[in-house]
N, C-alpha and C positions, 0 to 999 in steps of 0.2 A: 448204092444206098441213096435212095431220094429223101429231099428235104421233105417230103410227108411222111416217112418209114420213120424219121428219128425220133427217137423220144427225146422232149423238151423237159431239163431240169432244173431246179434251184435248188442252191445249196446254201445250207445254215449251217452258222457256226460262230460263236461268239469269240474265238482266238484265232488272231486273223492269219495265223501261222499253218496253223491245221486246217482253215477255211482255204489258203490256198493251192497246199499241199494235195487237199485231193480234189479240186479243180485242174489243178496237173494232171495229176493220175488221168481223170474222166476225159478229158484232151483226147487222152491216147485211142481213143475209142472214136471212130467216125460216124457211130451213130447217135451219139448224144451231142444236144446241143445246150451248153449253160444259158438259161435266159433271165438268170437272178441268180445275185446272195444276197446274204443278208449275214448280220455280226449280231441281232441282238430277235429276241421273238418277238416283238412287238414288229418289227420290220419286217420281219419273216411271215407274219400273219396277212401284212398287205404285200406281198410280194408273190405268195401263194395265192391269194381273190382277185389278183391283178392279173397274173399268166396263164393261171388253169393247169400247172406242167402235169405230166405225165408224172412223173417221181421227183419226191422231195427227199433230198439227204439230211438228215434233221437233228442236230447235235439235241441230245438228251437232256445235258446239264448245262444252262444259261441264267444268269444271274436277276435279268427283270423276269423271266419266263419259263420253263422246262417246254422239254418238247411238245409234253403231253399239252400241257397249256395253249401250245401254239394249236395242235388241232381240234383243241376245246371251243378255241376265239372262230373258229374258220364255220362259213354257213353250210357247206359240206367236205366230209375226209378226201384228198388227194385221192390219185388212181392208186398209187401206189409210194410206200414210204421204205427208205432203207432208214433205220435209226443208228448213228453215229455216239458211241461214249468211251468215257474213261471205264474201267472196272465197275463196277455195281451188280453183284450180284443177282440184289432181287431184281433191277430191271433185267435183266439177262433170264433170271427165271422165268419172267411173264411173257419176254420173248418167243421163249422155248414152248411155253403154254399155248400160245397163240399162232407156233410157226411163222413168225413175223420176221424177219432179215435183220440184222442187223450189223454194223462194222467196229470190231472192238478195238480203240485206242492202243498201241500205233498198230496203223493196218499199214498193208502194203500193196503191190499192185494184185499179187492175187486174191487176195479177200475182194477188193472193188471189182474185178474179174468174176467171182463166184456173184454178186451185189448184181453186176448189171444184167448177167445169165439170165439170172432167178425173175430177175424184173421183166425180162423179153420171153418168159417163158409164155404160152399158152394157157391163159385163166391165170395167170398173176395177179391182175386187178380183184378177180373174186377171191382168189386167195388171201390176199389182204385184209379186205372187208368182213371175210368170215370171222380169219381169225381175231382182228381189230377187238371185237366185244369181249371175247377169251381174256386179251392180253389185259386189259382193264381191267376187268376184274378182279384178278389178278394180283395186279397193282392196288387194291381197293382194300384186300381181304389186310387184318392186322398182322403189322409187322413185329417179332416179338425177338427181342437178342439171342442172338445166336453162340456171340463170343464178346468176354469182357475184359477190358483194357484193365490190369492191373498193376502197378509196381511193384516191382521183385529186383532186390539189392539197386542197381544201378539202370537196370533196364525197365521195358515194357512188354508184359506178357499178357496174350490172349487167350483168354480159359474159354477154353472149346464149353457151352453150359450142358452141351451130354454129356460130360466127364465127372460133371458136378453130381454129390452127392446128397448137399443138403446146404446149405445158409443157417449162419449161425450168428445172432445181434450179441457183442460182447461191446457193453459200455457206448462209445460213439460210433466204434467201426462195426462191420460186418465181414465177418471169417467165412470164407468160400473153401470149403473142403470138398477135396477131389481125392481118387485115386491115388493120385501122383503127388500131391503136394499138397499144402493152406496158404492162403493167397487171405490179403484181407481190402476189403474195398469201400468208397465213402458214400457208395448208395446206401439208402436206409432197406430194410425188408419194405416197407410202403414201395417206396420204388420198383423193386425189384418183383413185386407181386404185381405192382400193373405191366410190368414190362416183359415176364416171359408166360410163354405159353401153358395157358390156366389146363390143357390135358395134359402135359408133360409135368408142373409143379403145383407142389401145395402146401399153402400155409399149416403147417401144425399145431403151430401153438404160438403166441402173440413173439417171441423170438425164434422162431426155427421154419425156415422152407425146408420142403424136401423133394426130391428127384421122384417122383413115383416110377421110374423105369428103374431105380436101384433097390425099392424097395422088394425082399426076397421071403419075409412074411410078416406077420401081427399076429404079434402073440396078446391075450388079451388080459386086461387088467382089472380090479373092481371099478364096479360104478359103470360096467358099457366105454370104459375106454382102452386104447390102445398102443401098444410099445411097438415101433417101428421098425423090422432089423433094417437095415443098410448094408449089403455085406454081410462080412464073417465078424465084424468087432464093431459096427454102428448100432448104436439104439437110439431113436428117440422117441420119448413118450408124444404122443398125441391127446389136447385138450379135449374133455365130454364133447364140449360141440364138437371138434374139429374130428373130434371119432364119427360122431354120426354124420357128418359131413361124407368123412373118405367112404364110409360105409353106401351112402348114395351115390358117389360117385364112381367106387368098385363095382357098384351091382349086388353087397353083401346083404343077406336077408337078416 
């Protein structure tokens, strides 16, 4: 392997433990050459316009900067990025959207084995760049709860919000009734209406969300409004407006 075949890298990473841990790793490999770290994005942004490397390893989550940041600041994207994180779903999602590499916190020598493969493959670079716009947007589109911390006896339980039937305002709290249990939590219905997904829930009436994938029919009421079943023992009435609302919303003539 010639000093022209290697790919020249820098690696980011703001915990200098994990920063060195897979400069180890990449060692092992004689065709890379480290020509930069960096511990913070702000340094990682001139360390990247300084060396031009072939691949940047680019920790996700940094406290002056996100990765994404660092190649926001840069006048053009690296040839090719492996992304380095803790758990994060949704980035892992945009990932996957985008077919973009990434190394999930702790990796080990094989994952940076699968990492520098993929990087030496033929059309890597374009593979990157294609997906690059994908993964962004990606990242762009609203994020809307998925699962919500609530206290139960002693512990901390995550309510999966598919399971969820409906939100219910009783006094200061709000009662999250599921299948499984009532759970009650100190979001207001405000909150909870800007934060989950407007095709999946709907305000019914000035105290009650509901799950529209639980609802099993509407039966109907005077005045153009609507009783919501839930199941085999849920009802909740729905407000005039919020009947003609769902009614637009369903597609009902």
């Amino acid at each position: 392997m010639t000093e022209a075949q290697k790919l020249r890298a820098v690696v980011v990473d703001d915990e200098d433990r994990a920063r060195r841990r897979l400069i180890r790793l990449l060692a092992e490999w004689p065709d890379i050459e480290i020509v930069a770290e960096a511990a913070s994005g702000t340094d990682a942004v001139a360390a990247i316009a300084k060396h031009n490397p072939d691949i940047v390893f680019l920790d996700v989550q940094m406290p002056d900067m996100d990765g994404f940041g660092v190649l926001a600041q840069l006048p053009s994207r690296p040839r090719y990025v492996v992304f380095t994180t803790a758990y994060d779903r949704y980035a892992i999602d945009a990932f996957a959207v985008g077919a973009i590499d990434y190394l999930l916190k702790p990796f080990g020598e094989r994952e940076v084995e699968r990492a520098v493969e993929r990087a030496r493959e033929r059309g890597a670079q374009n593979r990157f760049q294609a997906g690059y716009p994908r993964m962004m947007a990606h990242l762009d589109a609203p994020r809307y709860l998925e699962r919500i911390p609530v206290e139960y006896r002693k512990d901390i339980v995550l309510v999966n919000v598919g399971t969820i039937t409906h939100f219910e305002a009783d006094n200061e709290m709000v009662e999250i009734h599921t299948g499984a249990g009532d759970y009650t939590t100190e979001l207001t219905l405000s909150d909870l209406e800007s934060r989950l997904d407007p095709q999946r829930f709907f305000r019914a009436h000035r105290k009650v969300i509901v799950n529209l994938d639980k609802i099993v029919r509407l039966e109907r009421l005077e005045g153009g409004r609507y009783l919501a079943v839930l199941g085999e023992a849920i009802r909740v009435e729905v407000s005039r407006q919020g009947s003609k609302r769902l009614r637009e919303k369903l597609g009902i003539p």
